[in-house]
C-alpha positions as MATLAB code, in Angstrom:
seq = 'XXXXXXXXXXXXXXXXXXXXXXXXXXXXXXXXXXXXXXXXXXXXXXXXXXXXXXXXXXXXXXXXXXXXXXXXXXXXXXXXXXXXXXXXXXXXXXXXXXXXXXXXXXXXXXXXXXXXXXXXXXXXXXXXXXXXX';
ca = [
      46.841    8.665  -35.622;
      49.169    6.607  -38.266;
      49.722    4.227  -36.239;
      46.132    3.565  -34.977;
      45.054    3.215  -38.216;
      47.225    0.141  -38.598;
      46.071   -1.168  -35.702;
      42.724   -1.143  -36.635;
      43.222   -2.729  -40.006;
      45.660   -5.170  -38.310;
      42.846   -6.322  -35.880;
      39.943   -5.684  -38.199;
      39.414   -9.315  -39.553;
      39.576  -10.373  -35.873;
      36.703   -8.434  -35.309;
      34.521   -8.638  -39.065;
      34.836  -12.852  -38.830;
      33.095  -13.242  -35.383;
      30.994  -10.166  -36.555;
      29.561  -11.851  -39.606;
      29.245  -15.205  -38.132;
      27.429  -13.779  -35.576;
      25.432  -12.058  -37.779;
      25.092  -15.302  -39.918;
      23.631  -17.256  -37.183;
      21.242  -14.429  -35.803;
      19.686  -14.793  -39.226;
      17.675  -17.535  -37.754;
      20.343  -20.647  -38.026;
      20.971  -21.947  -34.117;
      23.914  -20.839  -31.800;
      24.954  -24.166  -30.814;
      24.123  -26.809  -32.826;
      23.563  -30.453  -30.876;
      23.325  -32.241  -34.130;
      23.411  -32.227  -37.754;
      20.119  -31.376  -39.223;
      18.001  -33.674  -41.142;
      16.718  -32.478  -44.420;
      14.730  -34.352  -46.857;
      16.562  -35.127  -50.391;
      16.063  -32.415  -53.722;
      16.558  -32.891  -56.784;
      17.616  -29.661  -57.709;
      19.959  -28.680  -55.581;
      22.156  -30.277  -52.222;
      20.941  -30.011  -48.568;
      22.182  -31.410  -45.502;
      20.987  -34.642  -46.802;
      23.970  -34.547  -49.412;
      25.680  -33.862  -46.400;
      24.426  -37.002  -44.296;
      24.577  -39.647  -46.779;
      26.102  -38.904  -49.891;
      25.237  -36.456  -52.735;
      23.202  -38.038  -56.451;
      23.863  -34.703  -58.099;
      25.790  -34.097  -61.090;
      29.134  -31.928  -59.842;
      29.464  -28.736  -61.377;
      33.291  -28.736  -60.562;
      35.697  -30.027  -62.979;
      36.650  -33.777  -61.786;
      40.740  -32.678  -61.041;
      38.728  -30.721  -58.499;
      35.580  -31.954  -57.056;
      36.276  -36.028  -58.186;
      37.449  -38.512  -55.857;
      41.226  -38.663  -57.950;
      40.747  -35.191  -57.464;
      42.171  -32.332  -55.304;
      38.603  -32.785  -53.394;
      39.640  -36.903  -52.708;
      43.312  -36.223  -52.267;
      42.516  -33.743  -49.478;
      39.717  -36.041  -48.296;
      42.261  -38.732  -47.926;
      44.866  -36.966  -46.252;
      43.120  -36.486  -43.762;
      41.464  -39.581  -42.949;
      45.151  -40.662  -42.682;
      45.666  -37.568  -40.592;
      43.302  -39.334  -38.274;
      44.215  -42.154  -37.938;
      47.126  -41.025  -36.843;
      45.989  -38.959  -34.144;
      43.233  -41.051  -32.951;
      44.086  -44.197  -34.139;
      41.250  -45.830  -31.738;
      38.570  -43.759  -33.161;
      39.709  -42.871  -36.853;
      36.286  -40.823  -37.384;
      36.335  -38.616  -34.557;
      40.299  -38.254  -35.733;
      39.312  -37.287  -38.950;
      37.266  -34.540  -37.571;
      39.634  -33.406  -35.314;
      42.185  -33.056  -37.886;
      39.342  -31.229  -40.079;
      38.723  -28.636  -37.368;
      42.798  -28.015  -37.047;
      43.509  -27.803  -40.857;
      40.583  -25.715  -42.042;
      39.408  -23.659  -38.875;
      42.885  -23.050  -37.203;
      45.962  -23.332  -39.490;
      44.429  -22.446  -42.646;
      43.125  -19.288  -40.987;
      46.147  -18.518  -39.081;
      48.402  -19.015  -41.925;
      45.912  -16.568  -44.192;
      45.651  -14.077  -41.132;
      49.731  -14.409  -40.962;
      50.255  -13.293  -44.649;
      47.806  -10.416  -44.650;
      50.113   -8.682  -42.188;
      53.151   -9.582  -44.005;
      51.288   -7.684  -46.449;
      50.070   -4.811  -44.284;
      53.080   -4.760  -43.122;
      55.103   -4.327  -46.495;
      52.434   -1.727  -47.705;
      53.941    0.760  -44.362;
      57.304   -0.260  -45.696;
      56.352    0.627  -49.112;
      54.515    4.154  -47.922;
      57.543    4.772  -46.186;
      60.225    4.428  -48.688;
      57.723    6.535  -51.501;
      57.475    9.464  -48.437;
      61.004    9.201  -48.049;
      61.999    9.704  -51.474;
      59.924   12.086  -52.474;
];
């Protein structure tokens, strides 16, 4: 039963990410998008217009953050240069490619990767506490 247990937390952000996103999009946002949605301009707050063309609003992130000298425009130019690189023809559609590999495969891989490196030191840990005791 130990050992399913694992299992289960091993596999269970496998299952609760597809889960929520699912349960995300049932919420009434579309499946499949087949474009990026038009929204007028607030003042208050961003939309997908920010998105579109640019966002007027004041950042509430400190500039070493959110500022174009920033961590926000250092990442922002790595991988336009990322692009370019891979799709030197068509630097845009590179620069989303490399977007969709960084932040929706590696990143999530790598984070996936370390949480059983941790599960798997917490059996290591249980282990050596039963063992001494």
């Amino acid at each position: 039963m130990k050992r399913l247990g694992w299992f289960l937390l091993a596999i269970a952000p496998l299952v609760a990410v597809p889960a929520a996103f699912t349960a995300v999009l049932a919420t009434g946002s579309p499946v499949l998008r087949t474009g990026i949605p038009i929204e007028a301009h607030a003042r208050a707050h961003c939309t997908w217009h920010c998105h579109n063309y640019g966002c007027s609003h004041a950042p509430r992130l400190p500039r070493a953050l959110a500022g174009d000298e920033g961590l926000y425009g250092a990442t922002i130019g790595g991988l336009k240069a990322a692009g370019r690189a891979v799709v030197p023809g068509a630097p845009h559609m590179g620069y989303g490619v490399v977007n969709l590999a960084v932040f929706c495969v590696a990143w999530p891989g790598i984070m996936y990767g370390l949480y059983l490196v941790a599960l798997s030191q917490r059996r290591k840990i249980l282990a050596l506490r039963r063992g001494a005791s």
